[in-house]
C-alpha positions as CSV (number, residue, x, y, z in Angstrom):
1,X,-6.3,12.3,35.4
2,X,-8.9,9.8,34.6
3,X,-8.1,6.3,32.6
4,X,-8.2,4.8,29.6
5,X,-11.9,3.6,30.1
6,X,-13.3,5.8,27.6
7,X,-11.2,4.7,25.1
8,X,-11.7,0.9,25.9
9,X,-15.6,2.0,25.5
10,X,-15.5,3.5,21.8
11,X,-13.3,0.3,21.1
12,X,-15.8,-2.2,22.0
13,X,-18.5,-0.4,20.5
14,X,-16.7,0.0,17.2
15,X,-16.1,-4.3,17.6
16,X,-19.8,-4.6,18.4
17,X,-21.2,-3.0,15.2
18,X,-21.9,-5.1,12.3
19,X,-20.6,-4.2,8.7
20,X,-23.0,-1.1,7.5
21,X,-23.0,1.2,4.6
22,X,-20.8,3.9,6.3
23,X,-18.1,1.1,6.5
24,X,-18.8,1.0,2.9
25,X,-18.6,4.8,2.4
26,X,-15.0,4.5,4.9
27,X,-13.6,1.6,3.1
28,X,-14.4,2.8,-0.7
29,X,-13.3,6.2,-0.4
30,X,-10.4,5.1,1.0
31,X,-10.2,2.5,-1.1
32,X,-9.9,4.9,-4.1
33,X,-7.5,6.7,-2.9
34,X,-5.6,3.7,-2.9
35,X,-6.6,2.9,-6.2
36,X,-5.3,6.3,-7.6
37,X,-1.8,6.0,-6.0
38,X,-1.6,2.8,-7.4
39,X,-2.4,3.8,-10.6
40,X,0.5,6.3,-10.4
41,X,2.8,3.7,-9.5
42,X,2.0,1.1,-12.3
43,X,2.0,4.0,-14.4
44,X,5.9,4.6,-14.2
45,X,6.7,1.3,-15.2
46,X,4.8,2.0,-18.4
47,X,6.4,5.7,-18.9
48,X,10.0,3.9,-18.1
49,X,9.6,1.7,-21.3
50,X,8.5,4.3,-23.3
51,X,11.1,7.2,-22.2
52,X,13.7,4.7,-22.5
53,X,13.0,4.1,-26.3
54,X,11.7,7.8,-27.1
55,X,15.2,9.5,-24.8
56,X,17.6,6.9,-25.9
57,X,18.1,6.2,-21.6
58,X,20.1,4.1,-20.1
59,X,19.1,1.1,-18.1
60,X,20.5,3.1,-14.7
61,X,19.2,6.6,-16.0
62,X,15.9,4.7,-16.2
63,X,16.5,2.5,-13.0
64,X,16.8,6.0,-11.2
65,X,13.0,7.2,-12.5
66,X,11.6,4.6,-10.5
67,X,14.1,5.0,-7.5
68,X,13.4,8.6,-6.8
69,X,10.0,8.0,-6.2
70,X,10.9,5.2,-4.2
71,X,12.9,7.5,-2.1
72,X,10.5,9.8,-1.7
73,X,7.9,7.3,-0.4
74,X,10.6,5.6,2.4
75,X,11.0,9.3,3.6
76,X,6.7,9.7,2.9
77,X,5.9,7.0,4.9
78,X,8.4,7.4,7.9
79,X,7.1,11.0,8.8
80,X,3.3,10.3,7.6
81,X,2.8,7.5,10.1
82,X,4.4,10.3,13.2
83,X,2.3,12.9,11.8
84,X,-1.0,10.5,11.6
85,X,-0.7,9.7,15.2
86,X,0.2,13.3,15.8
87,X,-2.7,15.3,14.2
88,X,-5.2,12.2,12.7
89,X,-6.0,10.3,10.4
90,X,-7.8,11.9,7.7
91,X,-6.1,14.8,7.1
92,X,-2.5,13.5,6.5
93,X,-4.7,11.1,4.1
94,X,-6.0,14.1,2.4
95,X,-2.7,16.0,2.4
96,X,-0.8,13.3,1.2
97,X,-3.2,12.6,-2.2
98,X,-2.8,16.4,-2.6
99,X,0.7,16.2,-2.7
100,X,1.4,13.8,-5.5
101,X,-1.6,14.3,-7.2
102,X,-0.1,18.0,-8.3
103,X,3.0,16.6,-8.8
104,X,2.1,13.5,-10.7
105,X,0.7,16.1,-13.0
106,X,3.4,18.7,-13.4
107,X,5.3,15.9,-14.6
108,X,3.7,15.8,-17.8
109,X,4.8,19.7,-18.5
110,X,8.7,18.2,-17.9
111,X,11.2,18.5,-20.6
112,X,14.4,16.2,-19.2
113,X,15.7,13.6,-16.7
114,X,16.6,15.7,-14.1
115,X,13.1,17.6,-13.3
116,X,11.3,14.3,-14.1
117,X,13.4,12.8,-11.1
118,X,12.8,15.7,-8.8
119,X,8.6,15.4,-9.5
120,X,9.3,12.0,-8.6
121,X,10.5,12.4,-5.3
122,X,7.9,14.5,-4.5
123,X,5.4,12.4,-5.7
124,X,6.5,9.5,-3.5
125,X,6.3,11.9,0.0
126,X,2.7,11.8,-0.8
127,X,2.2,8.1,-2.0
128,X,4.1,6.8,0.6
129,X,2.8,8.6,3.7
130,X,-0.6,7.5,2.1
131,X,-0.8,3.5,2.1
132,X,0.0,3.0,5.7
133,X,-2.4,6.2,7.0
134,X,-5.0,4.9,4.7
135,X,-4.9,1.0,5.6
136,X,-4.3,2.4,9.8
137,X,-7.6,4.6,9.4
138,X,-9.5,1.5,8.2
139,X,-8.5,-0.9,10.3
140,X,-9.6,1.5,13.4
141,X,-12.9,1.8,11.8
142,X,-13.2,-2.1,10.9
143,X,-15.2,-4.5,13.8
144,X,-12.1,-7.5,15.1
145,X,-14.1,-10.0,13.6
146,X,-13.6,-8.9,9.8
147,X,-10.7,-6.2,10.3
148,X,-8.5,-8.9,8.3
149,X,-10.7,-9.3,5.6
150,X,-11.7,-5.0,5.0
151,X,-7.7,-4.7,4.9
152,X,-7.3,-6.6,2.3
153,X,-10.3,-5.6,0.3
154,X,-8.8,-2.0,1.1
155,X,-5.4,-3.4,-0.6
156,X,-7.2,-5.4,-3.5
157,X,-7.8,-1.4,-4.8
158,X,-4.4,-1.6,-5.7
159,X,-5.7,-4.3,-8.3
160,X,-7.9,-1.9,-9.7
161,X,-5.5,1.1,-9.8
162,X,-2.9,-1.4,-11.2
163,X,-5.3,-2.6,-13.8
164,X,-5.9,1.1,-14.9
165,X,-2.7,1.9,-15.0
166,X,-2.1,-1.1,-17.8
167,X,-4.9,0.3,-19.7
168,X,-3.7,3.1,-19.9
169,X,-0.2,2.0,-20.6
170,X,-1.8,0.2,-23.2
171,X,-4.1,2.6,-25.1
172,X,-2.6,5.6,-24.3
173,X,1.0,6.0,-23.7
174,X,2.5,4.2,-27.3
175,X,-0.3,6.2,-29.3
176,X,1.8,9.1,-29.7
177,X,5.3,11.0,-28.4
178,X,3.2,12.5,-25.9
179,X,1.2,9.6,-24.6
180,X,3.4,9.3,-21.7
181,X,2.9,13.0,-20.9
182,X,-1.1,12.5,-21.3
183,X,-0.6,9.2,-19.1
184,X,0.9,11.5,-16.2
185,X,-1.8,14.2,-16.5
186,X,-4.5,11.7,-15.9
187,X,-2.7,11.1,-12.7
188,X,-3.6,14.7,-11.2
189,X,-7.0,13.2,-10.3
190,X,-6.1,12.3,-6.9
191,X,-5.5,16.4,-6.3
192,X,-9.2,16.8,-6.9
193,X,-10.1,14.0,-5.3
194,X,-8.3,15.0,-1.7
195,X,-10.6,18.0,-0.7
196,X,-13.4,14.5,-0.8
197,X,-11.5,12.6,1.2
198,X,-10.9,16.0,3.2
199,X,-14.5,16.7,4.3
200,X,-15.9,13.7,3.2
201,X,-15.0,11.6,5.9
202,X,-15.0,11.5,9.8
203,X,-11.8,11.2,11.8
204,X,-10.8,7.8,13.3
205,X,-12.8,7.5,16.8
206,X,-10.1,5.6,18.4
207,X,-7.6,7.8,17.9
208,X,-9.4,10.9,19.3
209,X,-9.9,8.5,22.1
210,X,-6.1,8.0,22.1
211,X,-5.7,12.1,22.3
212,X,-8.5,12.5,25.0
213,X,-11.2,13.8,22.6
214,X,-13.7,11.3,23.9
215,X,-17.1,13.5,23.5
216,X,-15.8,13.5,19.4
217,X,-15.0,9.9,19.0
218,X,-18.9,9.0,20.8
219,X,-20.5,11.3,18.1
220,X,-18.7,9.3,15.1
221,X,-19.4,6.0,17.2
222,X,-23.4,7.1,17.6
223,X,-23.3,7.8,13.7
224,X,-21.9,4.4,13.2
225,X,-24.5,2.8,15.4
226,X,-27.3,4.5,13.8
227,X,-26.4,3.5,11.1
228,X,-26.7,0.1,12.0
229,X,-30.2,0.7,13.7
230,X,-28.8,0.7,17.4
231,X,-30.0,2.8,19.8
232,X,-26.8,4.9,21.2
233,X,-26.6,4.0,25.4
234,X,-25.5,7.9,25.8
235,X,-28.2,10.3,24.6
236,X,-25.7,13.1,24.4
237,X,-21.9,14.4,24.5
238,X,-22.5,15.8,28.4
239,X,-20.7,14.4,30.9
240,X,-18.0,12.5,28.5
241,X,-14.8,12.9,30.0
242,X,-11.6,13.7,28.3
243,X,-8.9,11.5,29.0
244,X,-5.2,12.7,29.1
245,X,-3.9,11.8,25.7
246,X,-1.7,9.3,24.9
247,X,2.4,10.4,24.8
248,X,3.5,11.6,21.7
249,X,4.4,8.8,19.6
250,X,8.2,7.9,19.2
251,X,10.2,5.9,16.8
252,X,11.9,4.3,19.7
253,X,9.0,2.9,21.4
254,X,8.8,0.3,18.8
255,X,11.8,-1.2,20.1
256,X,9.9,-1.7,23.6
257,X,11.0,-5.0,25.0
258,X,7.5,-6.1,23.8
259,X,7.4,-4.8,20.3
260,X,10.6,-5.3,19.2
261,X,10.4,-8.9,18.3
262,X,6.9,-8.0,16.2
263,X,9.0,-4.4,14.5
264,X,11.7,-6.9,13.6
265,X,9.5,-9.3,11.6
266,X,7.5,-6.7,10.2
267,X,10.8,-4.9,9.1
268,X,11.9,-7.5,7.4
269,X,9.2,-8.8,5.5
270,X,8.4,-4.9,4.1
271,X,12.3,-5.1,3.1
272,X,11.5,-8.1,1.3
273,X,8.5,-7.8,-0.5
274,X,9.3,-4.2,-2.2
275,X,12.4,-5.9,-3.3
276,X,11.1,-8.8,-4.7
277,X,7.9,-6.5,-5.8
278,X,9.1,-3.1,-7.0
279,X,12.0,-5.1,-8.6
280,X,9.8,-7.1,-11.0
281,X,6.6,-5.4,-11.5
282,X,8.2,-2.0,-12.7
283,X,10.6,-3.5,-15.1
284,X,7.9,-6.3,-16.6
285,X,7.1,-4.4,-19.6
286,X,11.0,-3.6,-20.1
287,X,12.0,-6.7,-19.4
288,X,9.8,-8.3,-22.1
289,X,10.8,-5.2,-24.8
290,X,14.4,-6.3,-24.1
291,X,13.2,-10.3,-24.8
292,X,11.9,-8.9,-28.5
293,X,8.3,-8.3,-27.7
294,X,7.9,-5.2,-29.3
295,X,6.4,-2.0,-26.7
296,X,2.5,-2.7,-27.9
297,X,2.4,-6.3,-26.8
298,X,4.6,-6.4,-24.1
299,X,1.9,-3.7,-22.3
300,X,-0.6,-6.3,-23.9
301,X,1.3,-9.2,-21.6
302,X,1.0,-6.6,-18.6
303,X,-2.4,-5.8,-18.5
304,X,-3.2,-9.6,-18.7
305,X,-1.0,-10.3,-15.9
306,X,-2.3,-7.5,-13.8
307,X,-5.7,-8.9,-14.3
308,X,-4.6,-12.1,-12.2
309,X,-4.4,-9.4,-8.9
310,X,-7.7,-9.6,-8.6
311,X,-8.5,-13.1,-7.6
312,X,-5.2,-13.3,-5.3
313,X,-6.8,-10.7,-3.1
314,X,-10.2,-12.4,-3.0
315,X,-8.6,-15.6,-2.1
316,X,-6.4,-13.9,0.5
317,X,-9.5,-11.9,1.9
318,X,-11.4,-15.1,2.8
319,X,-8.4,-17.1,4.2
320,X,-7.1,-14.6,5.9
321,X,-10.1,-14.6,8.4
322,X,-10.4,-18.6,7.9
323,X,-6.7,-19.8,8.6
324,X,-5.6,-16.2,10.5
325,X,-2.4,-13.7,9.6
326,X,0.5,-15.8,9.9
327,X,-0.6,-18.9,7.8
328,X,-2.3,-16.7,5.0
329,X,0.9,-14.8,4.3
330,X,3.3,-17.4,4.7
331,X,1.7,-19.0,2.1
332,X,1.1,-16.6,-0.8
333,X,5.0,-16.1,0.1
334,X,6.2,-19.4,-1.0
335,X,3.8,-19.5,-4.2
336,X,5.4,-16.1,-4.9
337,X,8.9,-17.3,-4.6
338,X,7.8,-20.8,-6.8
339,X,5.8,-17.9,-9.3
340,X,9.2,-15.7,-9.1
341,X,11.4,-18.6,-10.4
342,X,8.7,-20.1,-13.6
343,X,9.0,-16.5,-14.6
344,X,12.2,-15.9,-14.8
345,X,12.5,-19.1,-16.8
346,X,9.8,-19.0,-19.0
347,X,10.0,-19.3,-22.7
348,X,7.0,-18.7,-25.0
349,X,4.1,-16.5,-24.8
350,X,2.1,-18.7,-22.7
351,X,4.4,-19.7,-20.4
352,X,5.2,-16.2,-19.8
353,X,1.5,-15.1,-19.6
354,X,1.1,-17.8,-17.1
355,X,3.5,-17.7,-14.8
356,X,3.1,-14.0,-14.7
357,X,-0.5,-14.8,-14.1
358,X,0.9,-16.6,-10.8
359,X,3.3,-14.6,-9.8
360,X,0.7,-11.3,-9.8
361,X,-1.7,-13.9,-8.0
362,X,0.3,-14.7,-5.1
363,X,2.3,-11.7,-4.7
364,X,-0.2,-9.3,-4.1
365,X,-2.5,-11.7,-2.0
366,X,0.5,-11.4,-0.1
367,X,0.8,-7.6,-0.3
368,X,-3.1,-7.9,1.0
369,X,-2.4,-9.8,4.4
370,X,0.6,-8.1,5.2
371,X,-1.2,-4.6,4.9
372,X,-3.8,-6.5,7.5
373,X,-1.4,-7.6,9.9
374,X,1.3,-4.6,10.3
375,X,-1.2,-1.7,11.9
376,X,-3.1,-4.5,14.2
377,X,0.6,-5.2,15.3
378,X,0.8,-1.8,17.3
379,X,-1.4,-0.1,20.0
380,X,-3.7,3.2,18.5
381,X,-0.9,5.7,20.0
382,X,1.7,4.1,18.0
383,X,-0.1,2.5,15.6
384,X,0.4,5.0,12.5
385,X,4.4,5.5,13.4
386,X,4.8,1.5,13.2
387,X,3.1,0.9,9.9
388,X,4.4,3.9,8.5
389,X,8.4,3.0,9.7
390,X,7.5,-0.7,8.6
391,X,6.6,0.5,5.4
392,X,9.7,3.0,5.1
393,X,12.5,0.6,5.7
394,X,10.1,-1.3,2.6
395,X,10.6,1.6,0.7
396,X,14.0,1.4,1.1
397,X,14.0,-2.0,-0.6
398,X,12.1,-0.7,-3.3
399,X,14.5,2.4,-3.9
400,X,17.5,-1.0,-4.6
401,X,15.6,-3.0,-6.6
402,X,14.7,-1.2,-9.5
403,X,18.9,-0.1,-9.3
404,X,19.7,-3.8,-8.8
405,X,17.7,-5.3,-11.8
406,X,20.4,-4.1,-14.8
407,X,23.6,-5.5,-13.3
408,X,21.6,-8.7,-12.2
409,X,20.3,-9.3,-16.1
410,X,23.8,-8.3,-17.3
411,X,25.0,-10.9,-15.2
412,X,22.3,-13.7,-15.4
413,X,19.3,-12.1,-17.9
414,X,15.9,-12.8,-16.5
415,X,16.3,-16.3,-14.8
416,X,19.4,-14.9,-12.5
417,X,17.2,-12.2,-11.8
418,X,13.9,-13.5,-10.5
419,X,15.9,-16.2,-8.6
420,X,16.9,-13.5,-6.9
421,X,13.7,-12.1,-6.2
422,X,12.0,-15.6,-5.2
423,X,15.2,-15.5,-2.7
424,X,13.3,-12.7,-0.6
425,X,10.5,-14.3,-0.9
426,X,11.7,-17.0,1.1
427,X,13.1,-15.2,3.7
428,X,10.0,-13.2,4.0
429,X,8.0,-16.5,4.7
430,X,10.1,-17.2,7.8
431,X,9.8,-13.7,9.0
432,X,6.1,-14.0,8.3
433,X,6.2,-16.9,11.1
434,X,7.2,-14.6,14.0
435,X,4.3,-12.1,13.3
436,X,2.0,-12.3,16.4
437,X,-1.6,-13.5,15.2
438,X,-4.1,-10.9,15.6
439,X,-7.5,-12.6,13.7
440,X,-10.5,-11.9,15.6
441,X,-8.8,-9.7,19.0
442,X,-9.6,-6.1,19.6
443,X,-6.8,-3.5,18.8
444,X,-5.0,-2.1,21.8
């Protein structure tokens, strides 16, 4: 049985290499897959408005649209994290975009509630195995010295997915009775898209370290050093030695006496943010419908908001190397709960605009360093399981909120509610405090 030299090799190699085009190539296509699922998921928030004028639903009967895909994604990402440290990286990525790609667009074929809700589920097994297999694979791939900041450019995708999404809410789903159906069928990109991702792009080296498939994880690492104009030390694959792979991941090896302070944390800030997220971002355009903004402008208000993502993640991306993990999502925590509470007070179009415009700001510059510290948090053998759990027990959040919201504006109307929300946000910037800080050391 040899040891785990091998593996700490292609891991320092991977940290010596400066930022090259195939990090480009990695992080973009990635990146786009991120983009698309996001697209799907600000998408719903658009069709929820419109279904709920067009089939005279409920508040719950609409709540439940976004919660089944919520519930698909908790179970999603639970058993895509296993399954990524199990068989790879890349082609639980590709298998996930493949899954609610097709199912994203059989949903525009549906007639009623009830086989909407079922496409949904399925839909959210493949988004939510997807966003913590994607953002592992990258961070494997991405030198210790900018790993932080390619995480959240990775994440600041969602921006651009999100951005689309209001576009598309915008132009296309209130220009006809079937602009919601034409909405979902331009969501069955990402099935095409998979079979790129599929043989487009190599498998995580330090994982096949992880597994003992050292003499594959040198090839990708001499690719990635060519490409940077070094001169491999090895001139070929003879004579690598295969370690013994790693144990098969487990659930309960999170709760080692040394990880279970950092799965704790992590736990509860992904509870938190979905609930505070989810909660507000899918019933925005509802929400201002319901204040008398008829269905045109209130997408109008969203895409405008949506726009203020942007500039959160490239403020987060260069603090989060400058003042490290912890200090960086700490503090785009408290401006989101401050955000969270000007919102839900806000009278008047601008105030609206502009504390929506802070609320998208700081929230998802906090969605940006949280995706950058939860798979640094784990070792490569477990790595995939613990952001994919973290991210389930999120989803888990997420599948509450959008249920919560009708009973808390019944009770309260909008400033009851986003109290509420800037509430988790607060307790998420304590958890944030006992992460472990990770900027600039090499993964396990």
């Amino acid at each position: 049985m040899t040891t785990s030299t091998d593996t700490v090799r292609v891991s320092e190699r991977l940290d010596a290499l400066p930022f090259t085009r195939r990090h480009g190539r990695i992080l973009g296509g990635s990146g786009l897959g991120w983009a698309l699922d996001a697209m799907d998921v600000g998408l719903i928030s658009f069709v929820i408005a419109a279904l709920s004028v067009q089939w005279q639903l409920a508040p719950t009967q609409a709540s439940w649209i976004a919660s089944a895909g919520f519930a698909g994604m908790a179970i999603g990402a639970s058993v895509g994290g296993l399954l990524a440290d199990r068989f790879g990286r890349r082609h639980v990525f590709a298998l996930t975009l493949l899954v609610y790609g097709v199912a994203t667009g059989a949903s525009a074929l549906v007639g009623g509630l009830a086989a909407l809700l079922v496409l949904r589920f399925v839909v959210g097994l493949g988004l939510g195995a997807e966003l913590p297999v994607a953002s592992t694979y990258v961070s494997e791939f991405a030198p210790a010295r900018m790993r932080g900041r390619l995480i959240v450019f990775l994440e600041a995708f969602w921006a651009v997915g999100w951005t689309a999404a209001a576009v598309i809410g915008y132009l296309v789903v209130p220009s006809s009775a079937d602009g919601w159906r034409w909405a979902f069928a331009l969501g069955a990109i990402p099935a095409v898209y998979a079979l790129v991702v599929r043989w487009g792009l190599p498998e995580s080296p330090r994982w096949l370290a992880s597994r003992g498939r050292n003499a594959e994880a040198v090839v990708i690492v001499r690719d990635l050093e060519a490409a940077a104009g070094r001169i491999a030390l090895e001139a070929s694959t003879e004579g690598v030695a295969a370690s013994s792979p790693a144990p098969r991941p487990r659930v309960s090896a999170l709760w080692a006496p040394a990880l279970r302070a950092r799965t704790a944390s992590l736990w509860v800030l992904w509870f938190c943010v979905n609930f505070s997220y989810y909660g507000a971002f899918i019933w925005i355009p509802t929400i201002l419908v319901s204040q008398g903004y008829d269905l045109v402008r209130s997408f109008g208000f969203t895409l405008v908001i949506t726009l203020a993502q942007l500039p959160g993640y490239a403020v987060a991306a260069w603090l989060i190397e400058a003042w490290g993990r912890r200090a960086t999502l700490a503090t785009f925590l408290a401006g989101s709960a401050v955000s969270a509470v000007l919102f839900g007070t806000a009278s008047g179009e601008v105030a609206v605009i502009a504390a929506g415009m802070a609320l998208s700001f700081f929230n998802l510059g906090a969605w940006g360093a949280l995706y950058a510290a939860t798979p640094e948090t784990y070792p490569t053998a477990l790595r995939a399981t613990g952001a994919g759990w973290a991210a389930g027990v999120g989803r888990i959040a997420s599948i509450l909120a959008p249920l919560a919201v009708p009973p808390l504006l019944g009770l309260g109307g909008a400033p009851l509610l986003f109290v509420v929300f800037a509430a988790f946000f607060a307790v998420a910037v304590v958890a944030a405090l006992f992460l472990r800080e990770q900027r600039g050391r090499a993964l396990a």
